[in-house]
NUBA-437299 format. One line per 8 residues: number of its first residue (from 1); for each residue z, y, x of N, C-alpha, C. Coordinates in steps of 0.02 Angstrom, whole numbers, plus 50000, padded with zeros to 5 digits. Each point is the difference from the previous one (the first is absolute). Example, Ala and Ser with C-alpha at 12.3 -4.5 7.8 and 13.67 -1.06 7.14 Angstrom:
<sites>
1) 50390:49716:50660:50000:50059:49955:50000:50060:50045  49964:50053:49982:50003:50059:50042:50037:50055:49961;
</sites>
This chain:
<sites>
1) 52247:52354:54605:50057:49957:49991:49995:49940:50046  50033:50000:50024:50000:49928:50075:50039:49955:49984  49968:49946:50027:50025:49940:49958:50060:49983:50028  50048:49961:49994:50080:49984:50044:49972:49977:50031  50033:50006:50045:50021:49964:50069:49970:49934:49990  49972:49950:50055:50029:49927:49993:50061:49982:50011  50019:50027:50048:50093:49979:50029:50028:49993:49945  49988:50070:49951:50052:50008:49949:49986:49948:49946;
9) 49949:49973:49988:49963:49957:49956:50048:49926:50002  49991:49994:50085:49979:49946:50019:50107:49980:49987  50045:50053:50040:50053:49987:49959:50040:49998:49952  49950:50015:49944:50012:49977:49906:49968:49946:49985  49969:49967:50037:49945:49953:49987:50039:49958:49962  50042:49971:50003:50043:49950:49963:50066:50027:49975  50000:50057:49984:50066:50012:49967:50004:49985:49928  50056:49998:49975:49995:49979:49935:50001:50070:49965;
17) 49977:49988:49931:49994:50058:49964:50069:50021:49959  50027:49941:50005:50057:50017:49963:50073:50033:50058  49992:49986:50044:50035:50021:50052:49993:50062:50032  49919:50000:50009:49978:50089:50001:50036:50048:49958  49994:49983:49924:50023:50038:49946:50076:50012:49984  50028:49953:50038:50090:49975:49996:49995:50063:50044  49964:50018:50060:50018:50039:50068:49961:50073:49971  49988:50021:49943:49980:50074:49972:50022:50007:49928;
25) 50077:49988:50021:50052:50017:49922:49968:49959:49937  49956:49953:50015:49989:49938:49943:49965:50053:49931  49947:50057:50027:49989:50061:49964:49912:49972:50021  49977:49989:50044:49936:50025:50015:49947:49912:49982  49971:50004:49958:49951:49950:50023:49963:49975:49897  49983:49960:50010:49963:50004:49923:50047:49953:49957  49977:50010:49952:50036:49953:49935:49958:49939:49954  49973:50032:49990:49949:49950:49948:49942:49949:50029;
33) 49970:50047:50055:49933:49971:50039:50020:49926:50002  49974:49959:49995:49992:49928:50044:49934:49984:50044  50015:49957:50043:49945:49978:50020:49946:49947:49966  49944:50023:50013:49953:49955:49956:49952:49922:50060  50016:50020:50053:49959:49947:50061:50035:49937:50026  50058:50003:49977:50030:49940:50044:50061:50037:50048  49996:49970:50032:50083:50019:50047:49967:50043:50072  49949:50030:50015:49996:50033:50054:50045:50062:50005;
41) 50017:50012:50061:50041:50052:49989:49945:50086:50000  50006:50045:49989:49976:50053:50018:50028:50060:50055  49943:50021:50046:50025:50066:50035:49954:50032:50047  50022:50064:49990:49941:50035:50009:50001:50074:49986  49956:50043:50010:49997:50094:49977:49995:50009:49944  50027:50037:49963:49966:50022:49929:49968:50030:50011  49936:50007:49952:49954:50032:49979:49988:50011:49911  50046:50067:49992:50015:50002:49930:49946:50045:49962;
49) 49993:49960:49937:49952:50027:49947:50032:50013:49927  49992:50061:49973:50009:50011:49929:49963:49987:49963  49993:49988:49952:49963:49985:49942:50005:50007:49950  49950:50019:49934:50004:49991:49932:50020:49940:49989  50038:49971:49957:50026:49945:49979:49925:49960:49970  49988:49952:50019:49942:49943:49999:49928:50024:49999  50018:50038:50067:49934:50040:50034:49994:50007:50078  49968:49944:50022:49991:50005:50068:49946:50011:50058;
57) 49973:50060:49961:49942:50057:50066:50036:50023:50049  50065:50020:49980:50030:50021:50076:50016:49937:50039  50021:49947:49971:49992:49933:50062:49932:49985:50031  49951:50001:49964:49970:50005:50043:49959:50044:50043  50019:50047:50002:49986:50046:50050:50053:50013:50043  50059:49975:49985:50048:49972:50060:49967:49959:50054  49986:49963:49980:49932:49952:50048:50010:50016:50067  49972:50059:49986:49963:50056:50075:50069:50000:50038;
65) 50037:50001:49991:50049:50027:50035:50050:49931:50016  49996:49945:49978:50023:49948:50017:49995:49993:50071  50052:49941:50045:49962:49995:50075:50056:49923:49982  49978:49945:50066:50052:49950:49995:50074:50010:50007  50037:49964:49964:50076:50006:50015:50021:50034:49937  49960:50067:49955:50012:50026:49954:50038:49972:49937  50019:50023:49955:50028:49966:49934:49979:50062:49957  49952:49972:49925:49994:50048:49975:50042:50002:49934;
73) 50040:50048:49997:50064:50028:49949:49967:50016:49925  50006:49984:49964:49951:50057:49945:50044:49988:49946  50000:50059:49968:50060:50040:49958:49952:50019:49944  50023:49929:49952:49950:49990:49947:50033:50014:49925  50048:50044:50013:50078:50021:49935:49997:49928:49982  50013:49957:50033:50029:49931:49947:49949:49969:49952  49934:50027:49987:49971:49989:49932:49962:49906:50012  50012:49977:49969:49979:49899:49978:49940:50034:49965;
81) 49962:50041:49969:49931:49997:49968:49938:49963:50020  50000:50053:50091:49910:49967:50003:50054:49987:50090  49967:49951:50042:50000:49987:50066:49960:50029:50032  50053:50018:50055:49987:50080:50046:49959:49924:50077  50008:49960:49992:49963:49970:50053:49994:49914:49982  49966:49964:50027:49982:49924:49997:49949:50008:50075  49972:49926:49977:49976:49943:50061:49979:50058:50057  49937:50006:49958:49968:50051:50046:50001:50056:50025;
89) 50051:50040:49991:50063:50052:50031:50024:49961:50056  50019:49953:49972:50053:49967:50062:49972:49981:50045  49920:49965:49989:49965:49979:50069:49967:50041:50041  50012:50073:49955:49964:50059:50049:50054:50029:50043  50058:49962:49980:50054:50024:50045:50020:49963:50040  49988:49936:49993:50013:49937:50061:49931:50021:50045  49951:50017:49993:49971:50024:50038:50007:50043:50041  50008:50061:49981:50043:50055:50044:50062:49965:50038;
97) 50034:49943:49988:50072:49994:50035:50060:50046:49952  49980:50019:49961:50066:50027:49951:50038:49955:49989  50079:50015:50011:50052:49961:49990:50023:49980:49916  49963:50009:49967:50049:49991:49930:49984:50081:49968  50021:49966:49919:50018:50034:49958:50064:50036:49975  50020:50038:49964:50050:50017:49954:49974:50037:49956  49976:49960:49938:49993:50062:49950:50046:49984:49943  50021:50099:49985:50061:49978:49954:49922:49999:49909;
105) 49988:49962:49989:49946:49987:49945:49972:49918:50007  49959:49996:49964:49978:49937:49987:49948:49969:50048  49984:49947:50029:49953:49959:50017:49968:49967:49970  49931:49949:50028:49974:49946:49949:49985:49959:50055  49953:49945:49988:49980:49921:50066:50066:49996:50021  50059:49979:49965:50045:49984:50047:49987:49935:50034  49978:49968:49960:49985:49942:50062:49955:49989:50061  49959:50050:50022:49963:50025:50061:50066:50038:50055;
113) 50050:50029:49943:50056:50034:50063:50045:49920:50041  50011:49968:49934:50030:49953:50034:49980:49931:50042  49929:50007:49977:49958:49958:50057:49991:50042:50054  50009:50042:50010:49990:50044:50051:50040:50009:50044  50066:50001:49972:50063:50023:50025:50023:50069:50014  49936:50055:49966:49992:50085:50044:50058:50000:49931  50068:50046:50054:50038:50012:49964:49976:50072:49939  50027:49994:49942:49992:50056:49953:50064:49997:49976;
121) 50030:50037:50001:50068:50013:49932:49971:50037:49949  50022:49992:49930:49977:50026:49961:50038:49984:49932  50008:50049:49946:50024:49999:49948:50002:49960:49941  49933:49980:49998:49982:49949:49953:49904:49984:50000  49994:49971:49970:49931:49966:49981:49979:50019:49943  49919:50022:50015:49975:50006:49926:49913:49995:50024  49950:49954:49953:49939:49996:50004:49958:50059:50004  50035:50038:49957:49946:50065:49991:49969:50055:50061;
129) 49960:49981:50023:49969:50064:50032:50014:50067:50014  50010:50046:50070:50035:50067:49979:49927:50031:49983  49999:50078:49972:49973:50055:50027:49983:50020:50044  49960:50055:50027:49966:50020:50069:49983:50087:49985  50052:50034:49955:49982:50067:49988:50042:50057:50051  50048:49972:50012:50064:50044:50045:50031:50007:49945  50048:50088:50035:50008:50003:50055:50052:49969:50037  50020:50013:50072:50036:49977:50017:50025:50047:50080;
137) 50035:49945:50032:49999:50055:50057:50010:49922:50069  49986:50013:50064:50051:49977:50045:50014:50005:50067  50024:49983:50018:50057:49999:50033:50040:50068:50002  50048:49983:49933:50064:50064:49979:50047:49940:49992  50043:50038:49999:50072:49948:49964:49978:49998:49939  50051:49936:49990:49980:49954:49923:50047:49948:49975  50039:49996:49957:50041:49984:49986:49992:49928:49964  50022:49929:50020:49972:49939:49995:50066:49957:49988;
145) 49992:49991:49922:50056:49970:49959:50061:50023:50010  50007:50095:50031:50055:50018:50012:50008:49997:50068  49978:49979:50054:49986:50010:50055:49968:50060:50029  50011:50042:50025:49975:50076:50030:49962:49954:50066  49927:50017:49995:49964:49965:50073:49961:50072:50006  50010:49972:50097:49973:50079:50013:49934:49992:50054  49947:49999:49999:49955:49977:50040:50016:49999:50050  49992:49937:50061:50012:49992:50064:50073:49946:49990;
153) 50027:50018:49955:50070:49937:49996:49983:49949:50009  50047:49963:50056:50013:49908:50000:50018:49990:49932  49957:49924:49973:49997:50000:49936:49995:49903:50028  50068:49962:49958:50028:49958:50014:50008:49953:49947  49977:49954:50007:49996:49942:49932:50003:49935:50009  50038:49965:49959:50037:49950:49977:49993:49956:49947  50031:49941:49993:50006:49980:49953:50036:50032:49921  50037:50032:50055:50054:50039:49955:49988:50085:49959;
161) 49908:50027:50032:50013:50063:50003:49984:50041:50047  49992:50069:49995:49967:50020:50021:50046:50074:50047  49996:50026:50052:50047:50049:50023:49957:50023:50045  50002:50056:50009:49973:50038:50051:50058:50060:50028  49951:50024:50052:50065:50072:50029:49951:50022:50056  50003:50070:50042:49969:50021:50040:50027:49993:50048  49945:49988:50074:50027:49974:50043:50028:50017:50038  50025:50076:49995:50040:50038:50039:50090:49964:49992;
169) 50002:49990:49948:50069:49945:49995:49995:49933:50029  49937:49977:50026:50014:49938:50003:50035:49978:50062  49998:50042:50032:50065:49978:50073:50059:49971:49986  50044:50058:49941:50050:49971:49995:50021:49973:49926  49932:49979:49992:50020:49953:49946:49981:49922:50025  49965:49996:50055:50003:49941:50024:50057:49962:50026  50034:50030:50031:50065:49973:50023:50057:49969:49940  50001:50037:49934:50037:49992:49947:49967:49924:49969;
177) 49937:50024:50013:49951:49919:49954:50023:49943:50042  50008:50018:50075:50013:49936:50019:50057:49983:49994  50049:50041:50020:50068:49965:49995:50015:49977:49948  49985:50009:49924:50016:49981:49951:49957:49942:49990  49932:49998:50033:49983:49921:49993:50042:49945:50047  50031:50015:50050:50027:49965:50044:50067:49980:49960  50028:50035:49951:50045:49979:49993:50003:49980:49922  49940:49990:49964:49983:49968:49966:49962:49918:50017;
185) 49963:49996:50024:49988:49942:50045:50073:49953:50008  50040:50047:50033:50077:49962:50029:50029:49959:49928  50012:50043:49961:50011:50004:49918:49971:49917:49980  49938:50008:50003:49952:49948:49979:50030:49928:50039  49988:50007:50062:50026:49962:50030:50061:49959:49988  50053:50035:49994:50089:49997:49973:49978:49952:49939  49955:50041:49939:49993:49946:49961:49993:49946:49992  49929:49979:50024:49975:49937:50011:50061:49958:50041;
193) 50032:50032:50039:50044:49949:50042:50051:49990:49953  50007:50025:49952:50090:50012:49967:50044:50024:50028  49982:50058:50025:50066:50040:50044:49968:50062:49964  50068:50035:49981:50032:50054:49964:49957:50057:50069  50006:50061:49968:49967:50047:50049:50030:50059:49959  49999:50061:50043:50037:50042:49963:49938:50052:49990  49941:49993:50020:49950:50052:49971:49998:50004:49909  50000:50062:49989:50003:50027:49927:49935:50035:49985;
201) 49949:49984:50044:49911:50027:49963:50017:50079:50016  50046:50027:50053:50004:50072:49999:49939:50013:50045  49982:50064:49964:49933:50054:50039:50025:50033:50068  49956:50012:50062:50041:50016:50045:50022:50058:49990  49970:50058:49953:50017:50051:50011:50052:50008:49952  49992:50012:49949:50039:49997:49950:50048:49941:49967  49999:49941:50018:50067:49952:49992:49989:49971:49909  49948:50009:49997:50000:49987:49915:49979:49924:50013;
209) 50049:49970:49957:49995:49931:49994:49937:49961:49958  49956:49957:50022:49948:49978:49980:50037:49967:49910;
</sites>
């Protein structure tokens, strides 16, 4: 599985997440996750893991297969019981250069993520310790708060959330992200000045009003 592009990286680098998602029928990206680090943005490859719900041997034997730039996905069915990762997960991954987290399950040390700033999205918080029995699997598709992630996907994060897509679309979904930021920007602008603007928050492709 090869990691994206930089080019392709490097022109999502600042897109918004909510604008990405306006530009893929307002269908693709997570619901519940929040971020737990502060305001960094995330981006980067997936590298997706399944899991028993508050059992994380297959994360770490994901490990191996990490490289910098990565994001590791892990598809934890939603379960708040035991935390699928903390501090020392995370600093074995700022080591490697791993870009961030998304796990759809629980964390713990949140305050090491947010002194840190290493982005994690994640479902919720809970003290308890996971398991280490399996099984698990990864890099398969895995489905993350309703999100279908498919190993190798640009995987894109926000304040707002979380969206990914494979990068074979991303040509011409770049052109849609921008124009609709350009003419949101304009929007913004009109405001602050007190001049009326006729943008209506429409998606480029589909015209659905924000």
């Amino acid at each position: 599985m090869p990691s994206v592009p930089d080019e392709v990286l490097d022109s999502f680098r600042e897109a918004q997440v909510a604008i990405v998602s306006d530009n893929m029928n307002r269908l693709h990206g997570t619901r519940s996750l929040r971020p737990f680090h502060g305001s960094a943005r995330l981006i980067g490859t997936a590298v997706t893991v399944k899991t028993r719900p508050g059992d994380n041997l297959m994360i770490h034997k994901a490990y191996a297969a990490l490289r910098p730039g990565d994001v590791l996905v892990v598809d934890g069915g939603g379960d708040l019981n035991q935390a699928l990762v903390g501090e020392i997960m995370m600093r074995r991954a700022q080591a490697i250069g791993v870009a961030g987290f998304v796990i759809d399950g629980a964390i713990r040390d949140v305050a090491a993520f947010v002194e840190s700033g290493f982005p994690c999205f994640a479902r919720g918080v809970t003290h308890r310790g996971p398991y280490k029995s399996g099984p698990g699997e990864i890099n398969v598709p895995v489905s993350i708060d309703g999100l279908v992630v498919m190993p190798g996907d640009l995987v894109l994060g926000d304040e707002d959330g979380v969206v990914t897509f494979d990068r074979t679309v991303a040509a011409d979904l770049l052109p849609l992200v921008a124009a609709q930021q350009a003419r949101e920007a304009e929007a913004l602008k009109a405001a602050r000045e007190g001049r009326s603007s006729s943008y209506m928050g429409l998606a480029a492709d589909k015209g659905q009003p924000t």
